[in-house]
C-alpha positions in Angstrom: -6.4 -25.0 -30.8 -5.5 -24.9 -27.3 -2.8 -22.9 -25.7 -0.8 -26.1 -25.0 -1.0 -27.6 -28.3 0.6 -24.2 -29.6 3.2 -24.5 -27.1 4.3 -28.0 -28.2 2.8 -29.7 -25.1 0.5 -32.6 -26.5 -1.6 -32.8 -23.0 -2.5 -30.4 -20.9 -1.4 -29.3 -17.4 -2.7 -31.5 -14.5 -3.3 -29.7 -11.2 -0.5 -27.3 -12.6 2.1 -29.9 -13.4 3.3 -30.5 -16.8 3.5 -33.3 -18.6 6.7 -35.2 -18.7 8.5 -35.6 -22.1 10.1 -39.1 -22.7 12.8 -39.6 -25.4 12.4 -43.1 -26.9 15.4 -45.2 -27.8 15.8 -45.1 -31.9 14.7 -47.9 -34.0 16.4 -51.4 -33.7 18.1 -49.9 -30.0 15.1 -51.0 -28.2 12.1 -53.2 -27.5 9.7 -53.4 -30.9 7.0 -52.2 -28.8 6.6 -48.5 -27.3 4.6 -50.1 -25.1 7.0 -52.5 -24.2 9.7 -49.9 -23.7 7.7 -47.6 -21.5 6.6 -50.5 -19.4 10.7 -51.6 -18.6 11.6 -47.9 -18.4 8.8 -47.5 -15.1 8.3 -51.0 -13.6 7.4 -49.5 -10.0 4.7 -47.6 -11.9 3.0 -50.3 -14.0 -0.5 -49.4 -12.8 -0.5 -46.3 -13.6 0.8 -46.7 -16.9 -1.4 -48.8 -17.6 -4.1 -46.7 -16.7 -2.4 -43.9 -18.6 -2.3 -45.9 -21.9 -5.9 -47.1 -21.5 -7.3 -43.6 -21.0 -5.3 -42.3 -23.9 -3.0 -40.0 -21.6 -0.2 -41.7 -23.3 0.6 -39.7 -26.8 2.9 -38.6 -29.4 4.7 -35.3 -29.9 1.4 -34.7 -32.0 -1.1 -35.7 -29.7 -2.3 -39.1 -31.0 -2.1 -41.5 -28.4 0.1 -44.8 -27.6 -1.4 -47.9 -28.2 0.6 -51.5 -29.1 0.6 -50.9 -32.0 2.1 -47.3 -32.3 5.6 -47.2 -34.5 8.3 -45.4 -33.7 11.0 -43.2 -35.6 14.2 -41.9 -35.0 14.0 -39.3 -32.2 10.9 -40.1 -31.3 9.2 -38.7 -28.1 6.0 -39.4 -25.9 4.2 -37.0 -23.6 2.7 -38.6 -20.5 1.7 -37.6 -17.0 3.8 -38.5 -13.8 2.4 -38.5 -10.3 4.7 -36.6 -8.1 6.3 -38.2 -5.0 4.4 -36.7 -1.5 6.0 -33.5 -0.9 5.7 -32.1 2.7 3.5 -28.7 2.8 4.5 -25.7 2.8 2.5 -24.1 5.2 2.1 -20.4 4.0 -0.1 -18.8 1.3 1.3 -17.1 -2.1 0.1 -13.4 -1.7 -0.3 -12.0 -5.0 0.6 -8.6 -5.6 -0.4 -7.4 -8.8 -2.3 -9.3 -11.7 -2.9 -8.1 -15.5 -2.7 -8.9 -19.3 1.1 -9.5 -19.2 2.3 -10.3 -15.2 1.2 -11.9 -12.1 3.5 -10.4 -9.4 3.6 -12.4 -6.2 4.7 -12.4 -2.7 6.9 -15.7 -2.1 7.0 -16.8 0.8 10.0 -18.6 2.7 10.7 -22.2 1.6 8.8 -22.1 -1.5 10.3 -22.8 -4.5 9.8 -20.9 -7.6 9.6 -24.1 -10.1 9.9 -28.1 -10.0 13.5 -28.9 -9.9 14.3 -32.4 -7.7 12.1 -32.6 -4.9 9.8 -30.0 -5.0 7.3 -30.1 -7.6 3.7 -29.5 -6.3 5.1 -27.1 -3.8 6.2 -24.5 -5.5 5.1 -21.2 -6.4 4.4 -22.1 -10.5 2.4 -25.4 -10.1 0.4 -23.8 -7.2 -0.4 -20.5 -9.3 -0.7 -22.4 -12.3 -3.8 -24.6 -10.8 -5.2 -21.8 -8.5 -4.9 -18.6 -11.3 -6.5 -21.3 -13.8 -3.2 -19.9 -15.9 -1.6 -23.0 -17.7 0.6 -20.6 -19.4 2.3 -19.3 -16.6 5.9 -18.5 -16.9 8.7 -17.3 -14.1 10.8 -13.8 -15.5 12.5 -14.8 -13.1 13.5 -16.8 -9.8 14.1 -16.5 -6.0 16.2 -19.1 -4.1 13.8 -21.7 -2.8 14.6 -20.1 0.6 14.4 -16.4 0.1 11.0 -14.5 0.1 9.8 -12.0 -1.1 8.8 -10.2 -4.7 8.4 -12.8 -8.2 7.7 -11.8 -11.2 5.3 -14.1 -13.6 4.4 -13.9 -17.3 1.0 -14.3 -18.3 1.2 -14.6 -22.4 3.9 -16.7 -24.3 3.9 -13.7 -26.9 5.7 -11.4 -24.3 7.5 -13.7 -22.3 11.1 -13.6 -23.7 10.4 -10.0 -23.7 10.4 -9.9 -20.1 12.7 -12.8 -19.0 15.0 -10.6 -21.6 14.9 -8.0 -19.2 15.7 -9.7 -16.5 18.8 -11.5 -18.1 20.1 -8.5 -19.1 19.8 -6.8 -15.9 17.6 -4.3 -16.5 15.9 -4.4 -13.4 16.6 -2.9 -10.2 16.6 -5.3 -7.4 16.3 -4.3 -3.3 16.6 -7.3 -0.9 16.2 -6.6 2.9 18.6 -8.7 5.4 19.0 -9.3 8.8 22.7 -9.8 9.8 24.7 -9.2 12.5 26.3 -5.6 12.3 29.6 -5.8 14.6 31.1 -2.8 16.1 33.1 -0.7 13.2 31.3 -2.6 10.7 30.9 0.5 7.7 27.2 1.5 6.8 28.4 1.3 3.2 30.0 -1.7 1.7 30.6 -3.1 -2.0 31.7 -6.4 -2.9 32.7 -7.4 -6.4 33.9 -11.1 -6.9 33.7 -14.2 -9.2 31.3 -17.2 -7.9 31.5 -20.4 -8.8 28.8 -22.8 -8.1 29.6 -26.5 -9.2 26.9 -28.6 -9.9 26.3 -31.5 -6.9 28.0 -28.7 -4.6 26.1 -27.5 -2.1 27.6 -24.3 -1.5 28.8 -21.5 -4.0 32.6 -20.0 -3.6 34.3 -17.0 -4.2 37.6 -17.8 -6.7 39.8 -16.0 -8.2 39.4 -14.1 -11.6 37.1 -11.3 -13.6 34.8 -10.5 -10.8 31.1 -11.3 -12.4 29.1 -10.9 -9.3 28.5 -6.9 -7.8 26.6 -6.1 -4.8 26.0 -2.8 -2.7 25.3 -3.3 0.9 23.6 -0.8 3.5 23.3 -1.1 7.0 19.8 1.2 7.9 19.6 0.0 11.3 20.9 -1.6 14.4 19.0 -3.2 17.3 19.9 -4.4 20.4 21.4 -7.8 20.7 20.3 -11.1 19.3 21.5 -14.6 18.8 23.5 -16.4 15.8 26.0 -18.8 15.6 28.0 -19.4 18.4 26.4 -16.7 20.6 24.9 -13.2 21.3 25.8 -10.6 18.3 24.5 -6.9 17.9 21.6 -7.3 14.7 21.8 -5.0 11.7 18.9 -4.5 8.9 20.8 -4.4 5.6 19.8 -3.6 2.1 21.0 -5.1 -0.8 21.2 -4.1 -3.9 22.8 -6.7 -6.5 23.6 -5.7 -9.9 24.3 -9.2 -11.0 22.0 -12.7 -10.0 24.8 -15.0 -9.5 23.5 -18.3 -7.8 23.7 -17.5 -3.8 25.2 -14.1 -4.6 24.1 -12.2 -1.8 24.7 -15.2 0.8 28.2 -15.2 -0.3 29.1 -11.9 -0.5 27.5 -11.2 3.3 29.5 -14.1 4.4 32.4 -12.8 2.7 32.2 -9.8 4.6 32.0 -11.4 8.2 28.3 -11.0 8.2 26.3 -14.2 7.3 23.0 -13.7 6.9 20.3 -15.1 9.9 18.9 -18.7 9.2 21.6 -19.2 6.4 22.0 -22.9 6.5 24.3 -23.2 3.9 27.3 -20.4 4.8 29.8 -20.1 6.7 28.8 -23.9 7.2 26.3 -26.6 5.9 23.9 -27.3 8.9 21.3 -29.8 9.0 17.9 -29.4 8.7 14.7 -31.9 9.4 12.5 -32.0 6.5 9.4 -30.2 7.4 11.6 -27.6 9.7 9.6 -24.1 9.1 10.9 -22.4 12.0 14.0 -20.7 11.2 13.5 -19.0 7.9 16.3 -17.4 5.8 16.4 -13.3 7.0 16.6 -12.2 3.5 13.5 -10.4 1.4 13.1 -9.8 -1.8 11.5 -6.4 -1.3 11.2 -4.5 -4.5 11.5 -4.3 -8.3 11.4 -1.4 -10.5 11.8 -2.0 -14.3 10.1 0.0 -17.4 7.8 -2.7 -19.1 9.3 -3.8 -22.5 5.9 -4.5 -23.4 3.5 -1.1 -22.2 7.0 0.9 -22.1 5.3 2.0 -18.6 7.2 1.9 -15.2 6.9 -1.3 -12.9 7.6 -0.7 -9.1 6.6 -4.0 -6.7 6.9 -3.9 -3.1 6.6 -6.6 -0.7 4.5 -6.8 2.1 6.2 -9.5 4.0 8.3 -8.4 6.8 11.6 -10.2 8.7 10.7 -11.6 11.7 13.8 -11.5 13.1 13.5 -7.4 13.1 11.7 -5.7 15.7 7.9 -5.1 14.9 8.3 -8.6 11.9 5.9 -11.4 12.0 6.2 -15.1 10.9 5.2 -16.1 7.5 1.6 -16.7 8.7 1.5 -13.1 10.5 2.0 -14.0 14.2 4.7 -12.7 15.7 7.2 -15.4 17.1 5.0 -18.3 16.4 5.5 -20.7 13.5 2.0 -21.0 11.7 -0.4 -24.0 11.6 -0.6 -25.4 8.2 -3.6 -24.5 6.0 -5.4 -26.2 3.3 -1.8 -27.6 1.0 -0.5 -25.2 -1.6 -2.9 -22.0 -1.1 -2.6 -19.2 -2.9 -4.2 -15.9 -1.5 -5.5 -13.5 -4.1 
């Protein structure tokens, strides 16, 4: 039996993308025909279905495929394949930075999102690991904002998965994120902010409220350089860590804008800017840069560290390692191992 069909996915992955699942209307709510129904449901996609149904990529939650004259039940669902809308390229390979039995660990880049979610599907870092690992069960422990690079932790084996996404949700993990802010005069090298986010759904940007703080983080300023430019002018640049104790969505974005220090690139905080699709140039300064957690499965320590750097840090390079100069784009949704 394959590993899909013991996951409860009736059809493989293709090219790394799951299947869709599609809840049919109940008996006597809907057309006779599952056919029928599927045909109203997509009628910009006709062709496709059609070619789905005639090469049996249509089935039931028990993989027997679709035909005319298929009957349906109450709660009934089919599994089917749906071609993703073009997605513009991210143009930077996955590093990966550690591989065995249980984890992949990987090197996210900038841009990239960790899993389908609106619209980013093929590029992001499951579906593109998925197809070039050859893993279909692939799993996140966790996940990185779409714009934030750095260190992501995969699970190999659907056996030890929840042991390791357990981990993570109980924070059990030490997190370090690298950030380049600006650092004002006076600013302390020592800062911690505890404070309760809220991020509505539809919302584009998360807010501190009042009540029970849920969201901790400890922030160090390592370094200062020179002068550089953000916002509405030249500002002194500081290299922060980060070290949250909670994930709260946007957490450390908040709490460095909170503080009068908003992090380089941010286009979300203190204010929504716009950005042209396709815009690679002006990445988000903020790395995931290491992880350290004893294995729930080996009982072993676990210590990842990136190799990315911040380009806007003395001696950092661009996502495609030349300093200053956004990369061409290779061969879509590469994945060096």
């Amino acid at each position: 039996m394959s590993s899909s069909r013991r996951r409860g996915r009736p059809l493989p992955l293709r090219d790394g993308v799951d299947p869709v699942r599609i809840r049919l209307a109940d008996p006597g709510q809907g057309p006779r025909s599952i056919v029928e129904e599927l045909r109203r449901r997509f009628p910009d996609g006709l062709a496709e279905l059609d070619a789905a149904l005639e090469a049996g990529q249509v089935v039931t939650a028990d993989g027997e495929a679709v035909t005319p004259a298929t009957r349906r039940h109450r709660g009934m669902d089919v599994w089917m394949y749906r071609t993703p809308d073009p997605e513009i390229p991210v143009p930077y390979e996955i590093e990966v930075l550690h591989r065995d039995d249980h984890l992949v660990v990987v090197d996210k880049p900038h841009f990239l999102a960790t899993t389908p979610r609106a619209g980013h599907v093929t590029e992001t870092a499951l579906v593109r690991l998925r197809r070039d690992l050859g893993l279909e069960d692939l799993a996140p422990a966790h996940r990185l904002d779409r714009l934030t690079a750095g260190v992501l932790v995969f699970t190999v084996d659907p056996a030890h998965r929840g042991a390791y996404q357990d981990l993570f949700a109980a924070r059990r993990v030490a997190k370090t994120y690298l950030a380049v802010a600006p650092a004002p005069d006076g600013v302390a090298t020592v800062r911690e902010r505890s404070s309760r986010i809220l991020k509505t759904r539809g919302v584009l940007q998360a807010a501190e409220v009042d009540g029970e703080p849920d969201a901790h983080t400890r922030i160090s300023l390592l370094d200062t350089h020179g002068t550089g430019t953000h916002g509405d002018g030249p500002v002194r640049l500081g290299l922060y860590r980060l070290e949250p104790t909670t994930g709260r969505t946007h957490q450390l974005r908040v709490h460095m804008n909170a503080l009068g220090t908003p992090i380089l690139g941010d286009d979300l905080y203190p204010r929504i800017l716009d950005v042209t699709p396709g815009d690679f140039t002006r990445p988000l300064q903020l790395l995931a840069s290491e992880i350290a957690f004893t294995d729930p499965v080996t009982g072993q320590p676990r210590h990842f560290t990136t190799r990315r750097t911040l380009d806007a840090w003395p001696g950092g390079q661009d996502q495609g390692g030349n300093p200053g100069n956004p990369p061409s784009a290779p061969a879509p949704n590469s994945c060096k191992l």
